[in-house]
C-alpha beads as a LAMMPS data file, in Angstrom:
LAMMPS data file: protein, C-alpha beads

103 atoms
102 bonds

1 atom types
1 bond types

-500.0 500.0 xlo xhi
-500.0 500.0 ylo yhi
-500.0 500.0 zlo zhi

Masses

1 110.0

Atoms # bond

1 1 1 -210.371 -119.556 351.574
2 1 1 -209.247 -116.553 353.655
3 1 1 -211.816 -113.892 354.657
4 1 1 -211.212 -110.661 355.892
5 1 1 -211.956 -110.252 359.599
6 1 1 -212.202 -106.292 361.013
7 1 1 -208.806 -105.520 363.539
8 1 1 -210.624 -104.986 366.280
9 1 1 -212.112 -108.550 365.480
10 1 1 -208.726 -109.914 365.319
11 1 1 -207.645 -107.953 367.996
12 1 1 -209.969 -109.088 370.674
13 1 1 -209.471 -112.202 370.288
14 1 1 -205.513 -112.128 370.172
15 1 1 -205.911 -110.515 373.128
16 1 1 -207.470 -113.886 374.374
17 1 1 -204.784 -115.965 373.585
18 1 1 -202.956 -115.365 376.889
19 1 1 -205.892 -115.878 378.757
20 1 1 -208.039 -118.964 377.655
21 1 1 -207.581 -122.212 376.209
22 1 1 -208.141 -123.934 372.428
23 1 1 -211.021 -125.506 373.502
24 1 1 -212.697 -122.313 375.103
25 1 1 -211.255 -120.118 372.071
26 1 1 -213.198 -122.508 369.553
27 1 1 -216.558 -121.667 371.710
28 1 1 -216.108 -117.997 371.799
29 1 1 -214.983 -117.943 367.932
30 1 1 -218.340 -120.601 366.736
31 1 1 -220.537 -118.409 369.014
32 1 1 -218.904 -115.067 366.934
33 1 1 -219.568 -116.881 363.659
34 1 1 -223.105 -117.962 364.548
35 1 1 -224.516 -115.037 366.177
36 1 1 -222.181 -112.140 364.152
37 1 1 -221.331 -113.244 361.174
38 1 1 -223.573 -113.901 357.887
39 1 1 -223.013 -116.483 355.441
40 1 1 -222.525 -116.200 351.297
41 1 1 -223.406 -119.003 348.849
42 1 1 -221.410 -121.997 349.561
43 1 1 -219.368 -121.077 352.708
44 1 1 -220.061 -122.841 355.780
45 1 1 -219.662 -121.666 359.899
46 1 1 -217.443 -124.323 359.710
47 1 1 -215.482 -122.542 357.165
48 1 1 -215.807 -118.464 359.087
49 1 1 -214.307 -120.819 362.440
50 1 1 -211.279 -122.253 360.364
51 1 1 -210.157 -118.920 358.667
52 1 1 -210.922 -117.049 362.130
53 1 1 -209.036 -119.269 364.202
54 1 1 -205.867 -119.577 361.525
55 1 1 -205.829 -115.730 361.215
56 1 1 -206.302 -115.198 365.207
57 1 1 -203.360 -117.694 365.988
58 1 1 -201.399 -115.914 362.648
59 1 1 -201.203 -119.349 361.040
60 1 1 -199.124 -120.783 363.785
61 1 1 -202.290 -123.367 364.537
62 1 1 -201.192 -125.263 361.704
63 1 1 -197.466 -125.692 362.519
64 1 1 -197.329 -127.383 365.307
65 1 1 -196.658 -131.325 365.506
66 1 1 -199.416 -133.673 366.266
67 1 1 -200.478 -137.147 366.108
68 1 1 -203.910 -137.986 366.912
69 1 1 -206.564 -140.687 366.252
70 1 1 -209.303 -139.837 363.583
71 1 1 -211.752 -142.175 361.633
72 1 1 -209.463 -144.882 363.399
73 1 1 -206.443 -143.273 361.611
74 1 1 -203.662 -142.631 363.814
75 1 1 -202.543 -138.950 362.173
76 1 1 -199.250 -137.754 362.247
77 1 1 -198.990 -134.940 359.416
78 1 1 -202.417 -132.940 360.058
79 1 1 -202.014 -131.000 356.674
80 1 1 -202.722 -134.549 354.254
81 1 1 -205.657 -136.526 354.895
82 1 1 -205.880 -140.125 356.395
83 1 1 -204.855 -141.421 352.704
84 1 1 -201.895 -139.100 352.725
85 1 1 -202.483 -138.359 349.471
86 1 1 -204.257 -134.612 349.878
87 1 1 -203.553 -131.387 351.000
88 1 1 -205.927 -130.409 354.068
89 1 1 -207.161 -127.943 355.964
90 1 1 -206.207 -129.312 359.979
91 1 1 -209.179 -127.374 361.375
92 1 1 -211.725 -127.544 358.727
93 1 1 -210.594 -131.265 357.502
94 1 1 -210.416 -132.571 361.573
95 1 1 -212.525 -129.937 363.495
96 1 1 -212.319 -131.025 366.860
97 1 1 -210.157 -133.757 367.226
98 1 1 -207.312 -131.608 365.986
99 1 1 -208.223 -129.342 368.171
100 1 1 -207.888 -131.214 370.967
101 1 1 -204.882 -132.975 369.885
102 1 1 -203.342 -129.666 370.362
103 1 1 -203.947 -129.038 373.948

Bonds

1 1 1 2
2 1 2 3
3 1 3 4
4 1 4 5
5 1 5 6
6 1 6 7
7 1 7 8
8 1 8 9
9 1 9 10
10 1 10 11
11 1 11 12
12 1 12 13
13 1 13 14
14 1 14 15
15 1 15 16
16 1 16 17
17 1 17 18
18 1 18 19
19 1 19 20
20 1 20 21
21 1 21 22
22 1 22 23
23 1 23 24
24 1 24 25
25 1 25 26
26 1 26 27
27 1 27 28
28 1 28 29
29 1 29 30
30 1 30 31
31 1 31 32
32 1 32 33
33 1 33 34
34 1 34 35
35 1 35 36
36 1 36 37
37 1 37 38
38 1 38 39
39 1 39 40
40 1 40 41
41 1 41 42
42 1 42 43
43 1 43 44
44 1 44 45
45 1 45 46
46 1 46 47
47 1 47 48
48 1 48 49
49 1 49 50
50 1 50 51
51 1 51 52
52 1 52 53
53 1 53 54
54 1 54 55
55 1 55 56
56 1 56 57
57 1 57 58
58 1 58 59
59 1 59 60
60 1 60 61
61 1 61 62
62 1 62 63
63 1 63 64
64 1 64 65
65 1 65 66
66 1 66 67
67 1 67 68
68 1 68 69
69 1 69 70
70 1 70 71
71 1 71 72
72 1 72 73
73 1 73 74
74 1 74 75
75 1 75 76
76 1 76 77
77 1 77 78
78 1 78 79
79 1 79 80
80 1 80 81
81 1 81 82
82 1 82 83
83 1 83 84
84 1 84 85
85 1 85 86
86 1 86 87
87 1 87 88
88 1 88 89
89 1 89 90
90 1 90 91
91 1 91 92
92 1 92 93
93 1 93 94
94 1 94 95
95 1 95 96
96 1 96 97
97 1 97 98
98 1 98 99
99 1 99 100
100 1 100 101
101 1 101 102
102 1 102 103
């Protein structure tokens, strides 16, 4: 689901990009969602982190190439899940350890 984030929202944080990491993005992004952001009926933080992150990073999160362990899976096409069978989310299907797999 995409949601629409305010430009100086997006803005701020693109302006980030140069200057801090994934892993320190994802903090300042989940703190944003928790403390900022209200939730409707069925959506998740989880969720508000994913689109945020996707839409701060223009989509280009999701291109890049990574293999990673998860659920003792070794990963190598982020977008299916461990079956290979389903179209995923990277971020909201692996959280973290896609996340880290792209430092």
């Amino acid at each position: 689901m995409k949601y629409t984030w305010s430009e100086e929202t997006l803005n701020s944080y693109k302006e980030l990009i140069v200057k801090i990491n994934i892993e320190e993005m994802l903090k300042e992004v989940n703190f944003f969602v928790t403390n900022h952001c209200n939730l409707e009926d069925g959506d998740t933080s989880e969720m508000l982190v994913a689109d945020l992150l996707n839409q701060i990073y223009n989509g280009k999160i999701d291109e890049d190439y990574v293999e990673f362990t998860f659920n003792d899976s070794v990963i190598t096409n982020p977008h299916y899940d461990e079956s290979g069978r389903f179209d995923v989310n990277p971020i909201e299907y692996y959280g973290e350890a896609y996340l880290n797999a792209l430092k």
